[in-house]
N, C-alpha and C positions, 0 to 999 in steps of 0.2 A: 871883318866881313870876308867871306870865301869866296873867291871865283867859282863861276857856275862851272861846271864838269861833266864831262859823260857821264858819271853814274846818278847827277843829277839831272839830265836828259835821259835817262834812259829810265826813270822811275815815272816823267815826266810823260815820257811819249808813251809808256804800255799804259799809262790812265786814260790818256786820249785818246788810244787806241779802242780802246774798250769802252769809253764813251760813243764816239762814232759808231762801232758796229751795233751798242745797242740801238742807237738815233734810225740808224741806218734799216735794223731791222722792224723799226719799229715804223717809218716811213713805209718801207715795201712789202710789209705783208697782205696776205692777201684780202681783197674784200668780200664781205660777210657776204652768205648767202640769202639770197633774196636782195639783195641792192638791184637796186635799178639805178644807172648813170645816164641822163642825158640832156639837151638844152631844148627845151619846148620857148612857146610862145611867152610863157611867164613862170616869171623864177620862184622854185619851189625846190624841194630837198633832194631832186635830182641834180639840178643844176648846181646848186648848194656844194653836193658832193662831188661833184666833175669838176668842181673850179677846187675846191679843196687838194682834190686830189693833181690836177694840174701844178698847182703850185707844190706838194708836198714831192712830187716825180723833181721837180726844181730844185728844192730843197734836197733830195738823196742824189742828185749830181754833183753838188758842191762838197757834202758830205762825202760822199765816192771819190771825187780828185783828194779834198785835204787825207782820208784816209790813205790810197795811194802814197802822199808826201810824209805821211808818218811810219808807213812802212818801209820805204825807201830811207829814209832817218835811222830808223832800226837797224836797216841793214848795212846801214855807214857804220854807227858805231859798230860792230860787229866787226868790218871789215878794217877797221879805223881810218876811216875817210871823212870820218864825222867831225862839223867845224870846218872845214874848207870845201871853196866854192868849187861845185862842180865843172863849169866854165874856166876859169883862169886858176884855181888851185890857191888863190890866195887864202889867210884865214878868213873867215867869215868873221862879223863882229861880235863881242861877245856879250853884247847888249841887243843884238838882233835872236839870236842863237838863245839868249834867256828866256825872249817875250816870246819866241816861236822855233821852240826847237828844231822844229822839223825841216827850219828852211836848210836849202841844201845851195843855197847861190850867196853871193853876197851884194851888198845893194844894187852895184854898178849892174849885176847880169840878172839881177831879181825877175825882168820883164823876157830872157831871152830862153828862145823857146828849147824844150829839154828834151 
């Protein structure tokens, strides 16, 4: 078996990357002409679509931050900073680093703010 590697994070993070902006694009385009959005007294396909779309705004924020985290990933390998935590410079694990390349912390500073 091979230890996972930059060039297999980096094949890793341009498919996700390119996942995300289509998800992304696909979340914020724009709404069709002629919609109508809004909450009346009783729920019908305006409301339908307000709530849809409330949540889907939700959904292209989390998309938006994790794409952010894979571009910054990118740009580690690049820089070769990739695989060690931003916070204390230790190595990241390489079981973390497998299942989510893009992380840029390691466990201890996973939560600390970047």
């Amino acid at each position: 078996m091979t230890e996972y590697g930059p060039e297999d994070a980096a094949a890793e993070l341009a498919a996700k990357e390119a996942e995300l902006r289509r998800k992304l694009a696909r979340l914020t385009a724009p709404v069709e002409d002629g919609s109508t959005i809004g909450f009346g007294k009783r729920i019908g396909d305006g409301t339908t679509q307000a709530i849809q779309q409330m949540e889907d705004a939700g959904s292209a924020q989390v998309i938006a931050e994790t794409l952010d985290a894979v571009l910054r990933a990118r740009a580690r390998l690049d820089d070769g900073t990739w695989g060690r935590c931003e916070v204390c410079d230790e190595p990241i694990d390489p079981d973390r680093l497998e299942f989510r390349p893009w992380s840029t912390t390691c466990l201890a500073h996973a939560d600390a703010p970047r």
